[in-house]
DSSP file (Angstrom, degrees, kcal/mol; ACC not computed):
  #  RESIDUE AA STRUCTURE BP1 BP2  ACC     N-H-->O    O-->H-N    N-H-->O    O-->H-N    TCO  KAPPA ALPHA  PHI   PSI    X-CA   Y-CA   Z-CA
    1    1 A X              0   0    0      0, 0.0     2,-0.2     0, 0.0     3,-0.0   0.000 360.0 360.0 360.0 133.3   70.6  105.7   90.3
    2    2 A X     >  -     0   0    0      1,-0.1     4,-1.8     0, 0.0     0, 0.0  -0.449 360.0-109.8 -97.8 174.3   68.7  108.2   88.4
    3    3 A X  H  > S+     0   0    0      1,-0.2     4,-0.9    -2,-0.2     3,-0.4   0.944 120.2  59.8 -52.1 -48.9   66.9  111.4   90.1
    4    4 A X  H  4 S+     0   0    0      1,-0.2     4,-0.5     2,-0.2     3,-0.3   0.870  97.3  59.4 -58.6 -29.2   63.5  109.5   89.0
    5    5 A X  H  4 S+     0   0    0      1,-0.2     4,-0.3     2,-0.2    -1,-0.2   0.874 108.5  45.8 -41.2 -55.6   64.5  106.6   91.1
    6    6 A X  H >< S+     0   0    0     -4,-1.8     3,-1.5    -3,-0.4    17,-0.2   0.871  97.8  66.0 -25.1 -71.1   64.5  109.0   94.0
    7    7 A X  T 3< S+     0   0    0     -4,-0.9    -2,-0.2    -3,-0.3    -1,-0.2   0.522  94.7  61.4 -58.8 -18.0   61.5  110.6   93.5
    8    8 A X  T 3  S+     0   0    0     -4,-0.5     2,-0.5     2,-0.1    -1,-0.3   0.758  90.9  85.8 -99.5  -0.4   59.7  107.4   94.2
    9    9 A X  S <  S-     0   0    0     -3,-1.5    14,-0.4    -4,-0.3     2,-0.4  -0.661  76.2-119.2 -74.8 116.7   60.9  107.0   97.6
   10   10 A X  E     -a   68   0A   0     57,-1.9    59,-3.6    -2,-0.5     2,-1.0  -0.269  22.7-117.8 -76.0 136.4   59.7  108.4  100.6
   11   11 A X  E     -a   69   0A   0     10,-3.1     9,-2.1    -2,-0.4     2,-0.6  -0.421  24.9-165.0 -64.4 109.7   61.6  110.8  103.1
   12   12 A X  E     -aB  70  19A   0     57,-1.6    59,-1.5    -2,-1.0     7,-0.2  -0.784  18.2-146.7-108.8 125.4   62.2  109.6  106.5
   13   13 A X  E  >  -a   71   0A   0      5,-3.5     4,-1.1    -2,-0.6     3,-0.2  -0.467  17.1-159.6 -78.8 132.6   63.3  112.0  109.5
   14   14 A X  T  4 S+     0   0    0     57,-1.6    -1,-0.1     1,-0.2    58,-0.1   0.618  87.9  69.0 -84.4   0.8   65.9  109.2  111.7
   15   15 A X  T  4 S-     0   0    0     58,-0.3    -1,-0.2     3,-0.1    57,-0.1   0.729 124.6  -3.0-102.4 -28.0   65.3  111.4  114.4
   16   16 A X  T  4 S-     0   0    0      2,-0.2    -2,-0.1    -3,-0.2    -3,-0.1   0.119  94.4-110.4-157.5  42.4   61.6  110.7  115.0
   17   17 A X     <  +     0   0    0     -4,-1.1     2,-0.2    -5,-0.1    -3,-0.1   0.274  69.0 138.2  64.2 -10.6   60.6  108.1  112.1
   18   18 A X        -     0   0    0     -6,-0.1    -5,-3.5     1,-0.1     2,-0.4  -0.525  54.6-106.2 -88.7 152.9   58.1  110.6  109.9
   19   19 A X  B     +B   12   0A   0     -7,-0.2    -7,-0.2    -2,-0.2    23,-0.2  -0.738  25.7 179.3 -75.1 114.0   57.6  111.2  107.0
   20   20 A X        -     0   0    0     -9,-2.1    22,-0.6    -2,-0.4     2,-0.3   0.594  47.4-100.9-117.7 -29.5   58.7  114.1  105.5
   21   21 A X        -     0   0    0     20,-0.2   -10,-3.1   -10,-0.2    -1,-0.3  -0.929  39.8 -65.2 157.9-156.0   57.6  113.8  101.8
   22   22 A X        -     0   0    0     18,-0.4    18,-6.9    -2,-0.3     2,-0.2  -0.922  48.4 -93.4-127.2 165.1   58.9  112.9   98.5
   23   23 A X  E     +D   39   0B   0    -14,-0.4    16,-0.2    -2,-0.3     3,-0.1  -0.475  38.8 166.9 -66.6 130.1   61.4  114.4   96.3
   24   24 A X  E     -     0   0B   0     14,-0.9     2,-0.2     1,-0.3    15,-0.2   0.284  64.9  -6.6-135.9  11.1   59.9  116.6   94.0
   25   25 A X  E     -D   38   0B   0     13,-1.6    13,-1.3   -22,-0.1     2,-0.4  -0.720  51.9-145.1-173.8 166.4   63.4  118.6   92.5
   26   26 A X  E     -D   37   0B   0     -2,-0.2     2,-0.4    11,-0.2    11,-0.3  -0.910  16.2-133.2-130.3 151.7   67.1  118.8   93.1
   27   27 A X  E     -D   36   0B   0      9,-3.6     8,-1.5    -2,-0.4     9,-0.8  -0.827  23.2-158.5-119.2 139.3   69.3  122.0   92.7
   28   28 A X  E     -D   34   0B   0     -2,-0.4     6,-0.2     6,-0.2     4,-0.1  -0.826   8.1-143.9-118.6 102.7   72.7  121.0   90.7
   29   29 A X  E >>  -D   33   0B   0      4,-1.9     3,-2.0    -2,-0.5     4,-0.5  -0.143  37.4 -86.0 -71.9 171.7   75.7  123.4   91.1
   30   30 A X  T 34 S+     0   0    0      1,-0.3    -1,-0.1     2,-0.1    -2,-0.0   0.168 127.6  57.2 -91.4  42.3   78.0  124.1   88.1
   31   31 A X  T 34 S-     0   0    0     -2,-0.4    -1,-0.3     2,-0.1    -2,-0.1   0.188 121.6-103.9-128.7  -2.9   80.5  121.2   88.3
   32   32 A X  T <4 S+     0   0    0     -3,-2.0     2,-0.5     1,-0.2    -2,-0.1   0.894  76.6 140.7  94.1  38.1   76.9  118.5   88.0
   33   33 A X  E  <  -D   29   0B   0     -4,-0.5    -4,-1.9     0, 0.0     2,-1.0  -0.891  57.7-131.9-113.8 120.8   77.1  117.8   91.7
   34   34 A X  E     +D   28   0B   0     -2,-0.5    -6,-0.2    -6,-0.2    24,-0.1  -0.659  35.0 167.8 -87.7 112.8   73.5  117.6   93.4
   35   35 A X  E     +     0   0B   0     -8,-1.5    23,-1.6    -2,-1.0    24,-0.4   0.796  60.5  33.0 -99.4 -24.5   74.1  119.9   96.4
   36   36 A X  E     -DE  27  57B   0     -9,-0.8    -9,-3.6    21,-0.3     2,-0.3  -0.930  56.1-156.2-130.0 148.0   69.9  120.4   97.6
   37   37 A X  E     -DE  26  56B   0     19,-2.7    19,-1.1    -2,-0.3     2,-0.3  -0.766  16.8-149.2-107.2 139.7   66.7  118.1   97.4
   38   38 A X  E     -DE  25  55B   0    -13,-1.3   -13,-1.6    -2,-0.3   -14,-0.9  -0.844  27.6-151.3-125.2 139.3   63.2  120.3   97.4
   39   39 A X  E     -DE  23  54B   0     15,-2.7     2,-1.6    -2,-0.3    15,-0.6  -0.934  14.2-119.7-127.0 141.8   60.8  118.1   99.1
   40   40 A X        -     0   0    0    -18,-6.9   -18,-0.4    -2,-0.2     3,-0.1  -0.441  28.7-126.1 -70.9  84.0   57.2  117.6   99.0
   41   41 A X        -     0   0    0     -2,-1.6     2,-0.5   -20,-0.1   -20,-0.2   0.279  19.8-134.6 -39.4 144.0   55.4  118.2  102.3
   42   42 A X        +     0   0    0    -22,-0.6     2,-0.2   -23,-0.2    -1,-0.1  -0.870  51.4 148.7 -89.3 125.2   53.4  114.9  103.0
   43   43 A X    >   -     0   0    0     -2,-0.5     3,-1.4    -3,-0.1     6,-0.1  -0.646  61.2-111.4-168.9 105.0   50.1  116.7  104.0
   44   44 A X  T 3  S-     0   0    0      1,-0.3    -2,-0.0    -2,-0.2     0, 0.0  -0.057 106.5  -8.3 -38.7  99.0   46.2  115.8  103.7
   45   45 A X  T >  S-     0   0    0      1,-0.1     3,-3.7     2,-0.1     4,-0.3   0.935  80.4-177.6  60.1  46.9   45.2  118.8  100.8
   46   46 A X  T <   +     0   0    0     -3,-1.4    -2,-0.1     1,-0.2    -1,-0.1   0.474  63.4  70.8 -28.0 -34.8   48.1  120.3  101.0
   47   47 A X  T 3  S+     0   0    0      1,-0.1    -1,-0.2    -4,-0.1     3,-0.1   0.456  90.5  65.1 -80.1  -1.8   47.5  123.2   98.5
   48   48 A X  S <  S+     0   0    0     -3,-3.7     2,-0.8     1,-0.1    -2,-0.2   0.499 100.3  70.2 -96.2  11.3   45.0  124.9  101.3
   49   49 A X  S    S-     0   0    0     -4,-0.3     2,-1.0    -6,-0.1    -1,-0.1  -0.818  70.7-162.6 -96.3 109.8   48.7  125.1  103.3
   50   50 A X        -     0   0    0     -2,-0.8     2,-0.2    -3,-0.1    -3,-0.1  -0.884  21.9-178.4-107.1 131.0   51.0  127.4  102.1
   51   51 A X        -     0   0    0     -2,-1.0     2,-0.1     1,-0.1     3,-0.1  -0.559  44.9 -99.1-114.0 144.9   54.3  126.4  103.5
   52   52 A X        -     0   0    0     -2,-0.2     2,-0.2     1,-0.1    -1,-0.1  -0.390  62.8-105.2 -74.4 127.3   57.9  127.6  103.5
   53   53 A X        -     0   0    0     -2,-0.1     2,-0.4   -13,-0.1   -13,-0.1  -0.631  43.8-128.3 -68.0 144.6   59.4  124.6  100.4
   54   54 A X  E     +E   39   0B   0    -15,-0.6   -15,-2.7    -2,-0.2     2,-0.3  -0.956  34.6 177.3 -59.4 103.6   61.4  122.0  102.5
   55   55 A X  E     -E   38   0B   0     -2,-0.4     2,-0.3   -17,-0.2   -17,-0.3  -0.887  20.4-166.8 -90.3 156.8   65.0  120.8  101.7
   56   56 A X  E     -E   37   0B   0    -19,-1.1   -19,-2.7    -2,-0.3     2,-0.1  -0.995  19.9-122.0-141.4 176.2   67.6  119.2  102.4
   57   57 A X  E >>  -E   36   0B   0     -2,-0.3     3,-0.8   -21,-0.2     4,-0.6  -0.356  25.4-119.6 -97.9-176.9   70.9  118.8  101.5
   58   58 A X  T 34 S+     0   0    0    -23,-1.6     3,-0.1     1,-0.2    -1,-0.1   0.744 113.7  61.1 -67.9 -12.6   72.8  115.9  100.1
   59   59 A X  T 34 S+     0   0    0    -24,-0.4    -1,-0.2     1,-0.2   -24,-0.0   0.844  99.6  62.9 -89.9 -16.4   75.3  115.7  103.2
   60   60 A X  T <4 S+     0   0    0     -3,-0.8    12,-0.6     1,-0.1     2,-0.5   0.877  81.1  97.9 -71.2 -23.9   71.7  115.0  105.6
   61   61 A X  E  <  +C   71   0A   0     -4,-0.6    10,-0.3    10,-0.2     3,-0.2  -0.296  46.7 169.0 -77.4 103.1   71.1  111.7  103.7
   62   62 A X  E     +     0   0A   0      8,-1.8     2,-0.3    -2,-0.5     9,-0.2   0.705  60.0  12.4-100.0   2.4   72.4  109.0  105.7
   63   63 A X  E     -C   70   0A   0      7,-0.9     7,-1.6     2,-0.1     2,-0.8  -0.793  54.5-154.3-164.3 121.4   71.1  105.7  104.1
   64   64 A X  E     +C   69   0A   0     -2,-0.3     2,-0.3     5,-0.2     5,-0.2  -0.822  30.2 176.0 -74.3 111.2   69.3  105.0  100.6
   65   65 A X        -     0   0    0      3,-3.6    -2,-0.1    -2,-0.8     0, 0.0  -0.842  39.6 -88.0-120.6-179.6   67.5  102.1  101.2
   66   66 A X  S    S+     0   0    0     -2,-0.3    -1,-0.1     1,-0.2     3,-0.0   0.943 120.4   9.2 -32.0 -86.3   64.7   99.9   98.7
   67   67 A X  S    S+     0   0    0    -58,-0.1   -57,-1.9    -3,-0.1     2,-0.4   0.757 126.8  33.4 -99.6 -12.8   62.0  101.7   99.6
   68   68 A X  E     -a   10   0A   0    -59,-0.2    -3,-3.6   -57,-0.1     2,-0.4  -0.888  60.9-126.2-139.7 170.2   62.7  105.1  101.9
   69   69 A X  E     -aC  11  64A   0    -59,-3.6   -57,-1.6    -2,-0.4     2,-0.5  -0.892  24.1-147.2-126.9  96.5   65.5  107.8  102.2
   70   70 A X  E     -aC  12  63A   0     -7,-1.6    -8,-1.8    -2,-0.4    -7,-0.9  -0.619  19.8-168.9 -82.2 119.2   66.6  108.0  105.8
   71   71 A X  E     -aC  13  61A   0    -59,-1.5   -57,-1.6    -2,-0.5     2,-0.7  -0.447  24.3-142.9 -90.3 153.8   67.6  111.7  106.6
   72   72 A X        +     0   0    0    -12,-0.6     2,-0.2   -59,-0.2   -59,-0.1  -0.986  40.2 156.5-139.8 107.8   69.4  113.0  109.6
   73   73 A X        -     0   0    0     -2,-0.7   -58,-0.3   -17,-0.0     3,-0.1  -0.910  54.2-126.6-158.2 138.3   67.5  116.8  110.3
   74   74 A X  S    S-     0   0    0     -2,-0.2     2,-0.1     1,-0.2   -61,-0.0   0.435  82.1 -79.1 -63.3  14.5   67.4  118.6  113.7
   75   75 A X        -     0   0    0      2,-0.0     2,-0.2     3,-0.0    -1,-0.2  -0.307  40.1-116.6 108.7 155.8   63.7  118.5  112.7
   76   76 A X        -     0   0    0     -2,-0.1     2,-1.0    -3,-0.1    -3,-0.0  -0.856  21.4-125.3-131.8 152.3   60.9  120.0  110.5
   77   77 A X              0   0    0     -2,-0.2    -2,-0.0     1,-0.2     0, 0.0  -0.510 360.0 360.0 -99.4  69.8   57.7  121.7  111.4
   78   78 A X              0   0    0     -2,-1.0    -1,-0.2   -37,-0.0   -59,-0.0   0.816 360.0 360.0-112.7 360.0   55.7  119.5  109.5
């Protein structure tokens, strides 16, 4: 699966079903291992917020599925 593959997928918190955004880059440590996701806040005009970037890491991702990326995070303030 490539990174764009990702990217077209939405994030889903498993803890209370929202949506958290999409992937918009991934941080790669120096053995090629993708250790962080920067995420896009999902957010009606979203460039009059400025917000703290959202990540997460690979070890929150509990389930790739067809169309969303279910995530396991004590919560986000979005």
């Amino acid at each position: 699966m490539n990174l764009s593959d990702l990217q077209r997928k939405d994030i889903v918190n498993i803890y209370d079903g929202k949506k958290l955004g999409r992937i918009i880059d991934a941080l790669i440590d120096e053995q090629g291992i993708i250790t962080t996701f920067y995420i896009e806040p999902r957010r009606f005009l979203s460039f009059f917020h400025l917000k703290e970037q959202v990540t997460i890491t690979f070890k929150q991702i509990k389930k790739i599925g067809e169309d969303v990326i279910l995530v396991e995070t004590g919560g986000f303030d979005n």
